[in-house]
C-alpha positions as CSV (number, residue, x, y, z in Angstrom):
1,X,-42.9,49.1,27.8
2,X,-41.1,50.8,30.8
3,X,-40.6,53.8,28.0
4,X,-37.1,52.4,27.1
5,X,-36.5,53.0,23.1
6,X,-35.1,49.3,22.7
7,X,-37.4,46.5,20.5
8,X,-38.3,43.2,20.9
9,X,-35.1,42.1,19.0
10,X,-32.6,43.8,20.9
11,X,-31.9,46.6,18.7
12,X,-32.4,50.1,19.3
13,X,-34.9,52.3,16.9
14,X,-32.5,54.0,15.6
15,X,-30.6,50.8,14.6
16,X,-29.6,50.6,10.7
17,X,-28.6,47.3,9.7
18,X,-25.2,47.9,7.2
19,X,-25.5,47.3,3.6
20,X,-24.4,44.0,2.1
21,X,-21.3,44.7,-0.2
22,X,-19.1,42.0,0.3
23,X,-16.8,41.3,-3.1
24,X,-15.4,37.5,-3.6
25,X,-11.7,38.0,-3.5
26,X,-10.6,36.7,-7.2
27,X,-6.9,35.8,-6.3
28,X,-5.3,33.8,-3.2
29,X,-4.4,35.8,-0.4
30,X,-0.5,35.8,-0.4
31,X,-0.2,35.5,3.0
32,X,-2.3,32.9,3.4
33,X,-1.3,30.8,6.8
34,X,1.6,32.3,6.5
35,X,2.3,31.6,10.4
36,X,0.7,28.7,10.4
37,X,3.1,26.2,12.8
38,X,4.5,23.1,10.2
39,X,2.8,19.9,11.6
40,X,5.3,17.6,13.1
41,X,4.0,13.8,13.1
42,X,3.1,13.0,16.4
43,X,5.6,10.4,18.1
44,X,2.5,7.6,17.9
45,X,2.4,7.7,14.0
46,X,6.4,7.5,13.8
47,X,6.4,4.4,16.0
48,X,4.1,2.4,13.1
49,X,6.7,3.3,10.5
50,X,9.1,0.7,9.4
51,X,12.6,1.5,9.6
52,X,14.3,3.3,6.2
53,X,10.9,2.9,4.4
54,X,11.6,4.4,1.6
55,X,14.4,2.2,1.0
56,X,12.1,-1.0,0.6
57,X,8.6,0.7,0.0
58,X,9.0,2.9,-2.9
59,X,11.1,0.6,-5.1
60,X,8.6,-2.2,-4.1
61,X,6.0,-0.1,-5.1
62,X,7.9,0.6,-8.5
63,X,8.4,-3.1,-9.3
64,X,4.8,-3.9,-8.7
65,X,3.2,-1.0,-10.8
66,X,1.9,0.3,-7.5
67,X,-0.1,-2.2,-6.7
68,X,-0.4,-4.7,-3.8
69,X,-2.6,-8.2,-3.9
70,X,-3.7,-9.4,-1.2
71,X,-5.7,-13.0,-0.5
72,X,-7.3,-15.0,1.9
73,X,-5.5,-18.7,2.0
74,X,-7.9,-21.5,3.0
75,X,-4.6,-22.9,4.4
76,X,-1.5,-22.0,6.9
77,X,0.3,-20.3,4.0
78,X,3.7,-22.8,3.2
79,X,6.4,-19.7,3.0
80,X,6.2,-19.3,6.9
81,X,9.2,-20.6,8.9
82,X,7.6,-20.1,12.2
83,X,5.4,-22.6,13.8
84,X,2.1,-21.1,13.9
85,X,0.0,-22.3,16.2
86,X,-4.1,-21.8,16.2
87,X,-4.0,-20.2,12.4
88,X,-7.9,-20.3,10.9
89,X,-9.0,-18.7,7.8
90,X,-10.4,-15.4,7.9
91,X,-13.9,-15.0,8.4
92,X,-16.5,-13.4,6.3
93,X,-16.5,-10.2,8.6
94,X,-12.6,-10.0,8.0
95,X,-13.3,-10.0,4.1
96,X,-15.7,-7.6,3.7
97,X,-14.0,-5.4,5.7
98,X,-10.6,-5.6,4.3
99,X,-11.8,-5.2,0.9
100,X,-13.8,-1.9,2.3
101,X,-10.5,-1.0,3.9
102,X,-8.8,-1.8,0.8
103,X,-10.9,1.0,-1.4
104,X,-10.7,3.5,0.8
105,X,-6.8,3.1,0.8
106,X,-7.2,3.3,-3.1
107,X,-9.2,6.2,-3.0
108,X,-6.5,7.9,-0.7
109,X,-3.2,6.7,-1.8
110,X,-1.5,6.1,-5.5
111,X,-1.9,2.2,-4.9
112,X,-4.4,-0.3,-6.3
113,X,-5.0,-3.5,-4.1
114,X,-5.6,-6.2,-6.1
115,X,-7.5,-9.7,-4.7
116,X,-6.0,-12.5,-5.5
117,X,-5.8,-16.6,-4.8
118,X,-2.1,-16.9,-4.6
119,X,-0.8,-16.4,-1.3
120,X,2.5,-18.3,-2.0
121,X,4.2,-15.2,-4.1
122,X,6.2,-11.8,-3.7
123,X,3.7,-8.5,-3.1
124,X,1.3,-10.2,-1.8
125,X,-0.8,-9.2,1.5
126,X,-2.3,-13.3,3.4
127,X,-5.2,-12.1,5.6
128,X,-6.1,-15.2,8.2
129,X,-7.0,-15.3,12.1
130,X,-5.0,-16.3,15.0
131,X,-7.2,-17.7,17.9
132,X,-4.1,-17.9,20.3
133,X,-5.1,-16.0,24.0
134,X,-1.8,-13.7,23.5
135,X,-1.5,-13.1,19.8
136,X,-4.1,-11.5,17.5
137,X,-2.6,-12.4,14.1
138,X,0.4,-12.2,12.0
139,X,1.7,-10.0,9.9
140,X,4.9,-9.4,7.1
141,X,5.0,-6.8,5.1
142,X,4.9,-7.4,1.2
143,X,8.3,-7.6,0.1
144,X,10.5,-8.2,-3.0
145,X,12.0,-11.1,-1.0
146,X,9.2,-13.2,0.3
């Protein structure tokens, strides 16, 4: 209406829409983010890594197989030299979810975690609850040593 030559759509008459011809490239483009920046780990993730990691991690890991065990004592595990006040077993919720946190870990990293019911051993991860007002839980990394 109004005697203009556009459509409905937008488009003028005389509007051709271009032929489809696109060809799937067959090869990798060379210069394929090329100038992409490098990441650099933000200073947040650095501050969770343990000092010269590789130094205790990798020949841990090596030891072991690559794998980790883990277990939930029914008791205040008998290797700590700390007095631990308000230990309880870990719940049912805490379970389930480490063992779902446990497989995705697999499924991401070169490590199986293994359950166990030995807590008092070397490589192995003791998941309890601390009901103290200032401390959520403990926590000791699996070791070679204790």
């Amino acid at each position: 209406s109004g005697g203009s030559d556009l459509q409905v759509k937008g488009f003028p008459k005389s509007y051709v829409a271009p032929k489809f011809n696109y060809v799937a490239p067959i090869a990798s483009d060379p210069n394929f983010e090329t100038l992409k920046p490098i990441y650099i780990d933000p200073y947040w993730v650095l501050s969770l890594e343990m000092d010269q990691w590789d130094a205790h991690v990798t020949p841990m890991l090596e030891n072991f197989e690559r794998s980790i065990q883990f277990t939930f004592p029914d008791a205040v595990p008998e290797y700590d030299i700390f007095d631990i006040t308000g230990w309880e077993p870990a719940n049912e919720e805490i379970m389930i979810a480490t063992r779902n946190i446990f497989t995705k870990f697999e499924n991401i990293l070169d490590i199986s975690f293994d359950e166990s019911n030995v807590s008092k051993a070397t490589n192995v991860i003791a998941l309890s609850i601390s009901n103290q007002d200032t401390t959520a839980g403990f926590s000791y990394f699996p070791n070679n040593f204790f």
